[in-house]
KEDO-867118 format. One record per residue (C-alpha): residue number from 1; residue in three letters; x, y, z. Coordinates in steps of 0.25 Angstrom, whole numbers, plus 5000, padded with zeros to 4 digits. Each point is the difference from the previous one (the first is absolute). Layout:
BEGIN
<site><n>NUM</n><res>ALA</res><x>X</x><y>Y</y><z>Z</z></site>
...
This chain:
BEGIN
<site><n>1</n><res>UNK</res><x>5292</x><y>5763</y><z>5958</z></site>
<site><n>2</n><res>UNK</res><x>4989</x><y>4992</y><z>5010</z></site>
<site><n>3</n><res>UNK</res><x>4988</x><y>5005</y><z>4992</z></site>
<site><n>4</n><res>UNK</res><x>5007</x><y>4994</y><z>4985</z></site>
<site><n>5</n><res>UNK</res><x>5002</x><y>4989</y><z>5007</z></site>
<site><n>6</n><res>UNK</res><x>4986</x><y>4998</y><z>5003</z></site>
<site><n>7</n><res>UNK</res><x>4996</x><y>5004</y><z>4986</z></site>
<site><n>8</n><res>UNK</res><x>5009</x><y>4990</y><z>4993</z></site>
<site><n>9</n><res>UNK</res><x>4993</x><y>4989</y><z>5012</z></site>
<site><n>10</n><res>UNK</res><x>4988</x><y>5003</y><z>4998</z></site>
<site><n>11</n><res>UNK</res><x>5003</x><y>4999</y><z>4983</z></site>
<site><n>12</n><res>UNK</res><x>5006</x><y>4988</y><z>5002</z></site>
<site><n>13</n><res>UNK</res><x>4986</x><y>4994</y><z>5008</z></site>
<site><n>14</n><res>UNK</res><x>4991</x><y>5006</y><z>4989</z></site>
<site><n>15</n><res>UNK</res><x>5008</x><y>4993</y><z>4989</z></site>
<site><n>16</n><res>UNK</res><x>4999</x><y>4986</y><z>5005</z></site>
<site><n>17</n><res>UNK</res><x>4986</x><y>5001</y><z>5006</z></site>
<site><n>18</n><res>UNK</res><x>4998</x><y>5003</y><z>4985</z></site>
<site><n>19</n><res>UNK</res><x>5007</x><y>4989</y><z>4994</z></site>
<site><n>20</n><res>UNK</res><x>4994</x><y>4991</y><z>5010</z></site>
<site><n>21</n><res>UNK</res><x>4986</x><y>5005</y><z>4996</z></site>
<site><n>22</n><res>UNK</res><x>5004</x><y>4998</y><z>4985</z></site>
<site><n>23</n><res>UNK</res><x>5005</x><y>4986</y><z>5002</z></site>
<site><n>24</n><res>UNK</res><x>4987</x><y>4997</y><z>5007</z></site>
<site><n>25</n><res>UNK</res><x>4992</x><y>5005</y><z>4989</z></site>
<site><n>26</n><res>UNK</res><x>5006</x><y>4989</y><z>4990</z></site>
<site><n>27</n><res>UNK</res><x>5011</x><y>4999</y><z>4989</z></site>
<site><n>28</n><res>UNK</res><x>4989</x><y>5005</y><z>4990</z></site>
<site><n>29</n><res>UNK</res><x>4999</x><y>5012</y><z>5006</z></site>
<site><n>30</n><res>UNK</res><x>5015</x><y>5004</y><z>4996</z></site>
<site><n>31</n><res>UNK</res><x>4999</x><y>4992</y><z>4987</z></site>
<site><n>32</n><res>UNK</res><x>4990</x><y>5010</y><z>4992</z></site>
<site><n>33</n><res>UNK</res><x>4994</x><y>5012</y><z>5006</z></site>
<site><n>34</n><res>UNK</res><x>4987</x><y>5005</y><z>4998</z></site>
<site><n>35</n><res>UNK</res><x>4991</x><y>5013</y><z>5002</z></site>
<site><n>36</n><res>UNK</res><x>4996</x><y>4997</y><z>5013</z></site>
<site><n>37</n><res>UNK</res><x>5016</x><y>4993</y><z>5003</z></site>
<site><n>38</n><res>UNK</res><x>5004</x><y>5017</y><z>4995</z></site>
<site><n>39</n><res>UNK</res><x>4990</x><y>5007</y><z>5009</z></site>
<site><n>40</n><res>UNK</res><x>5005</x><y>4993</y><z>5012</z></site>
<site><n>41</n><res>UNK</res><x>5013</x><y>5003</y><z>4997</z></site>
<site><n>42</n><res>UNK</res><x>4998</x><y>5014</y><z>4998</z></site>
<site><n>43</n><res>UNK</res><x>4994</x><y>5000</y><z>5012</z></site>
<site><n>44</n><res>UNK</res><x>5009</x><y>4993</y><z>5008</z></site>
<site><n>45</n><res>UNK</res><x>5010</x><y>5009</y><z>4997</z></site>
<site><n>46</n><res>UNK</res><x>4991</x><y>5012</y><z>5005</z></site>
<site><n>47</n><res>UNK</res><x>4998</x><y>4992</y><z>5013</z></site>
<site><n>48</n><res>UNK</res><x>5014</x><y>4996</y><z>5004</z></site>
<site><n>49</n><res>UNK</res><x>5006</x><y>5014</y><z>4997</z></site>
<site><n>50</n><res>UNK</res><x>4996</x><y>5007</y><z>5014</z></site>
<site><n>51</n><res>UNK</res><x>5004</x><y>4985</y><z>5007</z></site>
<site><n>52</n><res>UNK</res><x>5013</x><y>5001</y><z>4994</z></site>
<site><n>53</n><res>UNK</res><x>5004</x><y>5013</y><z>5004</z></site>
<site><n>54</n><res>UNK</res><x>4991</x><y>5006</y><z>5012</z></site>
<site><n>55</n><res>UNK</res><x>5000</x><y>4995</y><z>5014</z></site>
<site><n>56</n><res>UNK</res><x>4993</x><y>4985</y><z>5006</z></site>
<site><n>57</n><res>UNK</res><x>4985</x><y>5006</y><z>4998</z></site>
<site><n>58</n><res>UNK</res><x>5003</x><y>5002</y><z>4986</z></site>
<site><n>59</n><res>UNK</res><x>5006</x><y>4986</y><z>5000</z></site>
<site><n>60</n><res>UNK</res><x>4989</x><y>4992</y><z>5005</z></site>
<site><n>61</n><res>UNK</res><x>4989</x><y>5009</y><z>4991</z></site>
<site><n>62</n><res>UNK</res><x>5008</x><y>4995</y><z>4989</z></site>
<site><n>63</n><res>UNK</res><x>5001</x><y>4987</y><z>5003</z></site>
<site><n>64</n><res>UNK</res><x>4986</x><y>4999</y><z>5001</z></site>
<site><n>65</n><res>UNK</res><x>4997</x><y>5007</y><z>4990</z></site>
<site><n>66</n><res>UNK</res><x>5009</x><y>4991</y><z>4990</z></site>
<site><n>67</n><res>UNK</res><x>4992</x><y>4986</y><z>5008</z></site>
<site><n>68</n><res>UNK</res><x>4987</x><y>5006</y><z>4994</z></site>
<site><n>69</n><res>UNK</res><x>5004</x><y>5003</y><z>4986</z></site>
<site><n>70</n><res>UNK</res><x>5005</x><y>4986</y><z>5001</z></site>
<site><n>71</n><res>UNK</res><x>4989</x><y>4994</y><z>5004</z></site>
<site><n>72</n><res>UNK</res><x>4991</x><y>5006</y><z>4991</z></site>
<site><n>73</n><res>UNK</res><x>5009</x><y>4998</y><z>4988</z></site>
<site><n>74</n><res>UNK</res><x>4998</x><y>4984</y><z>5005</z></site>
<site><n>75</n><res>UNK</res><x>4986</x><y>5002</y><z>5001</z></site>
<site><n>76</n><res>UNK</res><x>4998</x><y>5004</y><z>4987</z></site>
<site><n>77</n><res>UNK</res><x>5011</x><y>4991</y><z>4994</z></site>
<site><n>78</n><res>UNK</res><x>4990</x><y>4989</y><z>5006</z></site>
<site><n>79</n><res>UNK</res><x>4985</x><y>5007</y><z>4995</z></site>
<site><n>80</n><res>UNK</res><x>5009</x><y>5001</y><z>4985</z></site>
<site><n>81</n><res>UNK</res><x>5001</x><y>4983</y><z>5000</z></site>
<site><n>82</n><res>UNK</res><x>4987</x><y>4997</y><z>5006</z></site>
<site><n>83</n><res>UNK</res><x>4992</x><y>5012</y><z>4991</z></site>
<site><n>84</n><res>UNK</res><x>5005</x><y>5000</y><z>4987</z></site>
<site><n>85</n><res>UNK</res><x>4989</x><y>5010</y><z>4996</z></site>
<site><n>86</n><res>UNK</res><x>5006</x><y>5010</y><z>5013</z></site>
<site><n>87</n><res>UNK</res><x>5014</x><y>4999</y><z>4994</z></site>
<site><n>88</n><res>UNK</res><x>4996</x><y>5003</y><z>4986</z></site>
<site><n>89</n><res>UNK</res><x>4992</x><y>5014</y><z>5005</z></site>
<site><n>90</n><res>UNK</res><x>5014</x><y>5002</y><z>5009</z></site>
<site><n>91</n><res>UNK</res><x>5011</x><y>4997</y><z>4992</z></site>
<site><n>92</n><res>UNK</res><x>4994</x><y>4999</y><z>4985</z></site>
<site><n>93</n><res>UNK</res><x>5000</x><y>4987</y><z>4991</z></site>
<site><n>94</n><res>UNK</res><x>5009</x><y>4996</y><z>4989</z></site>
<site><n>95</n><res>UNK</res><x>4999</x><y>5006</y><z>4986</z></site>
<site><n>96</n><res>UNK</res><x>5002</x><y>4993</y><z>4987</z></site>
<site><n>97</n><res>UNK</res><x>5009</x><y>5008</y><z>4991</z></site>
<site><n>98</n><res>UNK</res><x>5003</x><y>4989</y><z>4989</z></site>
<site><n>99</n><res>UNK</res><x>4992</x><y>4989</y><z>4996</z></site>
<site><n>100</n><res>UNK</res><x>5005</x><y>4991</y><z>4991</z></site>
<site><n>101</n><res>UNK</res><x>5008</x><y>5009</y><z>4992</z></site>
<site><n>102</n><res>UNK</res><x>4990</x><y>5011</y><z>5000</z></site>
<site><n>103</n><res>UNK</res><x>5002</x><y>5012</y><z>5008</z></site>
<site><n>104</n><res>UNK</res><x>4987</x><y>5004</y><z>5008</z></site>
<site><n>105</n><res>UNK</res><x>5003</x><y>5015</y><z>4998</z></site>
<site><n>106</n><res>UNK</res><x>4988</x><y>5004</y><z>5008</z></site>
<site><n>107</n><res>UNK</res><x>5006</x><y>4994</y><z>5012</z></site>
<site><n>108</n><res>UNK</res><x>5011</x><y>5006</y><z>4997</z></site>
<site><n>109</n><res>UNK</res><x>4994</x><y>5014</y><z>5001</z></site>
<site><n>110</n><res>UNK</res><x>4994</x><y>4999</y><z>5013</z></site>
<site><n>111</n><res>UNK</res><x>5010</x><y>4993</y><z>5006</z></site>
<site><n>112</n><res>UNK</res><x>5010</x><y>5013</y><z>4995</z></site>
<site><n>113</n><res>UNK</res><x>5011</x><y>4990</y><z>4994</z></site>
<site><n>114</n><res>UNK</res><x>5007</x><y>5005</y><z>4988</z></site>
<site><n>115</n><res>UNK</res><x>5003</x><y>4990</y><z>4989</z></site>
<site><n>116</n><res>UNK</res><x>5015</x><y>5002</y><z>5001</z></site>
<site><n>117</n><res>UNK</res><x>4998</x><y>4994</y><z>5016</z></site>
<site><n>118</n><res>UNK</res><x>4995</x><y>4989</y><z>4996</z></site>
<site><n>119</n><res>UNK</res><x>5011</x><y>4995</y><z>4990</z></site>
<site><n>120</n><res>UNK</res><x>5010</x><y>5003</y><z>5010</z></site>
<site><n>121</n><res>UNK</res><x>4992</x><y>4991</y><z>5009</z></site>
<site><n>122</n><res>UNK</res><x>5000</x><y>4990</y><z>4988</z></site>
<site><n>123</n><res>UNK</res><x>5015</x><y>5000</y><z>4997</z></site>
<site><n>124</n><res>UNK</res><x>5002</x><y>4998</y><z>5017</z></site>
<site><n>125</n><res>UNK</res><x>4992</x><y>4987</y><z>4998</z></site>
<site><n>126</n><res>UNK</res><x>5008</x><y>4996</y><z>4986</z></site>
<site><n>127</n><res>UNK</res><x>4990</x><y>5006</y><z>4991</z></site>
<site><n>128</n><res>UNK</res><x>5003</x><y>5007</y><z>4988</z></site>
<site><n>129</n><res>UNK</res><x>4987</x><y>5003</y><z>4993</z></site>
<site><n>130</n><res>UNK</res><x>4987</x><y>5000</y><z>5007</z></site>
<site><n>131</n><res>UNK</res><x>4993</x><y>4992</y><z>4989</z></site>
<site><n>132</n><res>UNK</res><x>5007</x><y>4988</y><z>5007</z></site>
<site><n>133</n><res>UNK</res><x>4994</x><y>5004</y><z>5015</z></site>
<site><n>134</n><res>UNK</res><x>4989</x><y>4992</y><z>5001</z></site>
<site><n>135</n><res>UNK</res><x>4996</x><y>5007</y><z>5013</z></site>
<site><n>136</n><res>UNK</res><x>5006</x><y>5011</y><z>5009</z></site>
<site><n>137</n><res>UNK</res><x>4993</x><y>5006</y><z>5011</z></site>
<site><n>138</n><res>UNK</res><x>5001</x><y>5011</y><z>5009</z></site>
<site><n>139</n><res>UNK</res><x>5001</x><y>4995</y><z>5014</z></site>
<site><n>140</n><res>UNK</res><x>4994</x><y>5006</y><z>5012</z></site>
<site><n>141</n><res>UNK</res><x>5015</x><y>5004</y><z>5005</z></site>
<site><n>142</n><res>UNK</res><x>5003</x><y>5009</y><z>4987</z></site>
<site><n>143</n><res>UNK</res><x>5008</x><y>4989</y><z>4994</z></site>
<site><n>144</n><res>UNK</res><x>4996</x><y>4994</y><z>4986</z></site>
<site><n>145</n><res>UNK</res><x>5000</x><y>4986</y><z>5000</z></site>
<site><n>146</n><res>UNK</res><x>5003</x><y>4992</y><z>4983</z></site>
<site><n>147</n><res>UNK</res><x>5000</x><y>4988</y><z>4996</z></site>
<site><n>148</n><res>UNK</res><x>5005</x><y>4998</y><z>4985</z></site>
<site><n>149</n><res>UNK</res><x>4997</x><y>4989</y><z>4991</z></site>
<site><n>150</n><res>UNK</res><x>5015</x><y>4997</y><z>5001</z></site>
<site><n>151</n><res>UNK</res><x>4999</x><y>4997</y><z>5014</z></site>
<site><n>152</n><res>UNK</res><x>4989</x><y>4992</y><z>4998</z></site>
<site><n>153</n><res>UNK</res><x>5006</x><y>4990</y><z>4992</z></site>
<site><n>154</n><res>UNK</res><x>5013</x><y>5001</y><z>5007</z></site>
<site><n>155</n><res>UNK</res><x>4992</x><y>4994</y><z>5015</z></site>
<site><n>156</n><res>UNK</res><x>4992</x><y>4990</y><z>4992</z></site>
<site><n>157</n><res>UNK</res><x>5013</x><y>4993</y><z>4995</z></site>
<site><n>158</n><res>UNK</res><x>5000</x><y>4987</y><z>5007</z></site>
<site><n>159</n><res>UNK</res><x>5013</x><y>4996</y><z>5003</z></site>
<site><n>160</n><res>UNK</res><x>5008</x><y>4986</y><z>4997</z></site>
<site><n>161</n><res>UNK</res><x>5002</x><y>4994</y><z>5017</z></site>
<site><n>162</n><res>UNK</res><x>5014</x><y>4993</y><z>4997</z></site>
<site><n>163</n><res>UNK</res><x>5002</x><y>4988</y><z>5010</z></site>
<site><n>164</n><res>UNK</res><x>5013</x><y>5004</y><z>5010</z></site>
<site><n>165</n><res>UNK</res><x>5014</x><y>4998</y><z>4994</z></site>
<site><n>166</n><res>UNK</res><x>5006</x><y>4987</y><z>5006</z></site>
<site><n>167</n><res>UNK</res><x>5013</x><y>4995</y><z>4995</z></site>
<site><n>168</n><res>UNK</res><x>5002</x><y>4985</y><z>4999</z></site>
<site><n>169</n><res>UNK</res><x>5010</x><y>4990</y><z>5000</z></site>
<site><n>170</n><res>UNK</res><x>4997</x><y>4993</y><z>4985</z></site>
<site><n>171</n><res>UNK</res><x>5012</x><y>5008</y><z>4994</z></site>
C-alpha cells in the first residue's frame, strides 16, 4: 500500500510541476499547438512515465528531464519570433490554397489537401462555394484559415452609434 502511495505522490508532483511549467510558458502555448508544441509533448510523456511510477531517482530524472524540454521548447518559441526565417525552416510557412475565387491546385497537391477538405473547411467558416473565398490558407498548425467575400462585407459595415436612451419629463 506504502509504495502506491508514493506512486500516486510522486503523480500528483509530476502533474503540477507540469502545469506550472505550462502556465509559465504562456496562454499561447495552450491556445494552438504547433510541431515543436507536439514533439515536447510526446516527449514529455516519455520522461514523466519512469517518475511517475519508479522510485525518487527516477522522480528527480524526470523532473529534470521535463525542466530541459521545457526550456528548450522556450528557447525555440523565442529564436521563432526573433528569426522568422528559423521558424519557417522549423515549423513550415502558410500556404495559399484559394486566391480570389480561384483554387491554386498545385498548392493543393503538395500540401496532400483533397478538394473535398477544403469545402468542409469553407462551410466551418460560412462558405458555400469556393468561388466566394477570396483567400484560404493553410496555416502552419494544420488548420485552414477563409476569409469569403461575405465576411468581407459583413466587417466593413459601419454601424449607426445611437446616443443612450434618456427618458424625459416633456410628456
Amino acid at each position: 500500500m506504502n509504495d502506491y502511495l508514493l506512486i500516486g505522490l510522486r503523480s500528483m508532483a509530476i502533474y503540477i510541476f507540469i502545469l506550472a511549467a505550462l502556465r509559465i510558458m504562456g496562454k499561447k502555448e495552450l491556445a494552438q499547438i504547433s510541431l515543436i508544441d507536439l514533439v515536447l509533448l510526446m516527449l514529455i510523456s516519455d520522461s514523466v512515465q519512469n517518475a511517475m511510477v519508479g522510485g525518487w531517482n527516477d522522480f528527480y530524472v524526470g523532473l529534470v528531464s521535463v525542466t530541459a524540454l521545457f526550456t528548450l521548447n522556450y528557447i525555440f518559441k523565442f529564436v521563432f519570433y526573433k528569426k522568422a526565417n528559423f521558424s519557417n525552416f522549423i515549423q513550415g510557412h502558410p500556404v495559399m490554397l484559394v486566391h480570389n475565387g480561384i483554387l491554386l491546385e498545385k498548392n493543393l497537391k503538395v500540401e496532400k489537401i483533397t478538394l473535398d477538405e477544403l469545402e468542409t473547411a469553407a462551410r466551418e467558416h460560412g462558405e458555400a462555394n469556393l468561388k466566394n473565398v477570396d483567400l484560404a490558407v493553410l496555416e502552419r498548425d494544420g488548420s485552414i484559415s477563409i476569409i469569403s467575400k461575405s465576411y468581407q462585407h459583413r466587417t466593413n459595415k459601419k454601424r449607426k452609434v445611437y446616443k443612450p436612451f434618456t427618458q424625459s419629463n416633456e410628456s
